[in-house]
C-alpha positions as CSV (number, residue, x, y, z in Angstrom):
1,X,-76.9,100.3,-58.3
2,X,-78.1,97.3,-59.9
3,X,-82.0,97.4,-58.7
4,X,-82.1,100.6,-60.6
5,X,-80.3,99.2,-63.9
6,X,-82.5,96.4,-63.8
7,X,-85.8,98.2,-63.6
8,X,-84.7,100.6,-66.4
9,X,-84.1,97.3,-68.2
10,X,-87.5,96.0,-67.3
11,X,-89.1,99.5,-68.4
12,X,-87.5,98.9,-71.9
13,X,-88.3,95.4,-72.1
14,X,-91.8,96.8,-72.1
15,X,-91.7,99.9,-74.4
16,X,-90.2,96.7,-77.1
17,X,-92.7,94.7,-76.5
18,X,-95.7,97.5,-77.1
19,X,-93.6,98.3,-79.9
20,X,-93.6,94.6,-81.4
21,X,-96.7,94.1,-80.9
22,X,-97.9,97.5,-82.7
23,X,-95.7,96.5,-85.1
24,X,-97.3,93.1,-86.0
25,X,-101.0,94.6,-85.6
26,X,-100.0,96.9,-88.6
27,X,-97.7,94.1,-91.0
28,X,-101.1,91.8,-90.1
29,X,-103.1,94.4,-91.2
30,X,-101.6,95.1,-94.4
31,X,-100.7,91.8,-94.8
32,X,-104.1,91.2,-95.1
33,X,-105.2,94.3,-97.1
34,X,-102.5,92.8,-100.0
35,X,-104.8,89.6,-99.9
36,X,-107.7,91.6,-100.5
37,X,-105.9,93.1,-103.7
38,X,-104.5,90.3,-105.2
39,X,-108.2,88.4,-104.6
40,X,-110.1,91.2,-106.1
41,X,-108.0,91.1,-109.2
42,X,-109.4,88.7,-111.9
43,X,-106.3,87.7,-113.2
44,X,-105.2,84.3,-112.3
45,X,-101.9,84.8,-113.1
46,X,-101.7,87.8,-110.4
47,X,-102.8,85.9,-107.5
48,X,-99.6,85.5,-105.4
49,X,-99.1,83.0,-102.2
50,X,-97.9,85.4,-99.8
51,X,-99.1,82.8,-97.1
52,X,-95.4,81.8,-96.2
53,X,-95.0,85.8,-95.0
């Protein structure tokens, strides 16, 4: 019935959410290795705002 189609929504609701959250763990993560790059490079022209990401 509709208890069981709402906790299989609630299950997914929670897989998405792990998945979201792993999935801003890793674009912070490179987000920030990009920073390191672009800072380590001693062009000024190279350095790129990527702050609005």
């Amino acid at each position: 019935g509709s208890a069981v189609d709402l906790s299989e929504l609630l299950a997914e609701i929670r897989q998405l959410r792990i998945q979201l959250e792993r999935s801003i763990q890793i674009n912070t993560t490179l987000r920030q290795r990009l920073e390191q790059q672009l800072l380590s490079r001693t062009d000024p022209r190279s350095t790129i705002n990527i702050n609005y990401l």
